[in-house]
C-alpha positions in Angstrom: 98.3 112.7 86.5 99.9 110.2 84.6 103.9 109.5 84.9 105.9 109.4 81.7 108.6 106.5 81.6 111.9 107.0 79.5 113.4 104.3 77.3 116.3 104.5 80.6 113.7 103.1 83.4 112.4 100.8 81.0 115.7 99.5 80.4 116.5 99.3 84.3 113.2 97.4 84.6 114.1 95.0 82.7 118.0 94.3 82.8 118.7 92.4 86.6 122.3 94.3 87.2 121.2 98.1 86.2 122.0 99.8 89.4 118.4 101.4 88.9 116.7 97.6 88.3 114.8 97.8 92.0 113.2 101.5 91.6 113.1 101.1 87.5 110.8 97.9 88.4 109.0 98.9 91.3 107.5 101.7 89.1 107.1 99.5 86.2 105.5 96.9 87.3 102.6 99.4 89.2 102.2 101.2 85.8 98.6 100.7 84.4 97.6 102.3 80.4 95.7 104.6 82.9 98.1 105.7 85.4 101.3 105.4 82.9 102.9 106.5 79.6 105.6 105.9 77.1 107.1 107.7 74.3 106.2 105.9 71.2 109.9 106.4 70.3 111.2 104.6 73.0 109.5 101.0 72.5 112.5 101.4 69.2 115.2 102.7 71.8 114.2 99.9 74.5 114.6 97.5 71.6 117.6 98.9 70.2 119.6 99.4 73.5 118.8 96.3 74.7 119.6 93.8 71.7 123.1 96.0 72.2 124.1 95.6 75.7 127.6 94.4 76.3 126.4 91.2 78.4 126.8 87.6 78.1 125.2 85.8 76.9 123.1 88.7 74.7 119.6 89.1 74.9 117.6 87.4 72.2 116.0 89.5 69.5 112.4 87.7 70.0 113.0 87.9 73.8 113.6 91.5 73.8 110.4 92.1 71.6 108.7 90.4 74.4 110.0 92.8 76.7 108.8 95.7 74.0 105.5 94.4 73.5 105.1 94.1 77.5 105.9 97.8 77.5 103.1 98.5 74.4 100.6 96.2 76.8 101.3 97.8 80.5 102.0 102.1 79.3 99.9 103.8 77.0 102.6 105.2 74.2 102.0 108.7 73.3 103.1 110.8 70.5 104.9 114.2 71.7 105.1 116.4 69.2 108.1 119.1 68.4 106.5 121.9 70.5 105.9 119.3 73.9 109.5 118.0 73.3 111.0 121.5 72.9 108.8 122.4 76.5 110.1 119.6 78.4 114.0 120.2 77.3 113.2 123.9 77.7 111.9 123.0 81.5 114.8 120.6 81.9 117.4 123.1 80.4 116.1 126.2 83.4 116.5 123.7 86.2 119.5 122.9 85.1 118.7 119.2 85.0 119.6 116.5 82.8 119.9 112.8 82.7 118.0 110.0 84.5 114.5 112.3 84.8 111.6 111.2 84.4 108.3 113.4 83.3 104.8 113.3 84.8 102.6 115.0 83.1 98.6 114.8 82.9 98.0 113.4 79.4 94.9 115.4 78.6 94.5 118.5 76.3 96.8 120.8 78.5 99.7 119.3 78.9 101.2 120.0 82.2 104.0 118.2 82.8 106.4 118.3 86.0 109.7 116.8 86.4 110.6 113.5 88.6 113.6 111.5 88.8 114.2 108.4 91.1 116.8 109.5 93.6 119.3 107.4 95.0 117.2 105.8 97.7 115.0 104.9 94.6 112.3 106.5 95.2 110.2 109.0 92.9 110.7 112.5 93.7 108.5 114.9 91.5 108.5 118.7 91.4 
C-alpha cells in the first residue's frame, strides 16, 4: 500500500498557520518514493496555490519551487489516467464524501485504492 497525497496536504505541510500544518506534516515528512505518491498534476497546483496565498510577506517564486522540487524528491508522482480519476470521484461521489480526502491506493497493476482523510484529531483514518 502506498498513500496518495493531494495538492491540499502538501499545501498544509508546508504553510506554518494551515489549521491542517501538524497532521499535513507529520505525514509528509514520513513519506518515502516507496511508501508515498503524488499526482503529477499537483506539483503545478502546489506551485500555483502557494505563490497565490493571501499572506505577508508572499512566498518567493524560487522558494516555492524548492518546496515543489522537495515534493518531486520525497513522493513518487504518478500519472492517473481518465478511467482511475473517474473511479476515485465515482468512490468519493457513493460515500458521499468530498473535500480534504486523501487516497491510498497500492500503486501496482490493479489499482485498489481506499479512501482516507485526516480527521480532526489529525490523524489518518482509512477505509
Amino acid at each position: 500500500m502506498k498513500i496518495f497525497l493531494d495538492t491540499s496536504v502538501m499545501v498544509a505541510a508546508f504553510w506554518g498557520d494551515h489549521r491542517d500544518h501538524d497532521a499535513s506534516l507529520r505525514v509528509f515528512a514520513e513519506a518515502t518514493p516507496e511508501t508515498a505518491a503524488c499526482g503529477v498534476h499537483s506539483l503545478a497546483e502546489v506551485y500555483a496555490t502557494m505563490t497565490a496565498l493571501p499572506v505577508r510577506p508572499l512566498l518567493a517564486p524560487e522558494q516555492v519551487f524548492l518546496f515543489v522540487q522537495q515534493i518531486a524528491e520525497r513522493l513518487t508522482p504518478v500519472v492517473l489516467d481518465t478511467s482511475e480519476n473517474l473511479e476515485t470521484i465515482r468512490k468519493l461521489s457513493e460515500r458521499q464524501l468530498s473535500s480534504r480526502l486523501r487516497k491510498n491506493a497500492n500503486f501496482e497493476r490493479n489499482l485498489q485504492p481506499a479512501l482516507c482523510r485526516i480527521n480532526w484529531r489529525g490523524a489518518l483514518t482509512c477505509g
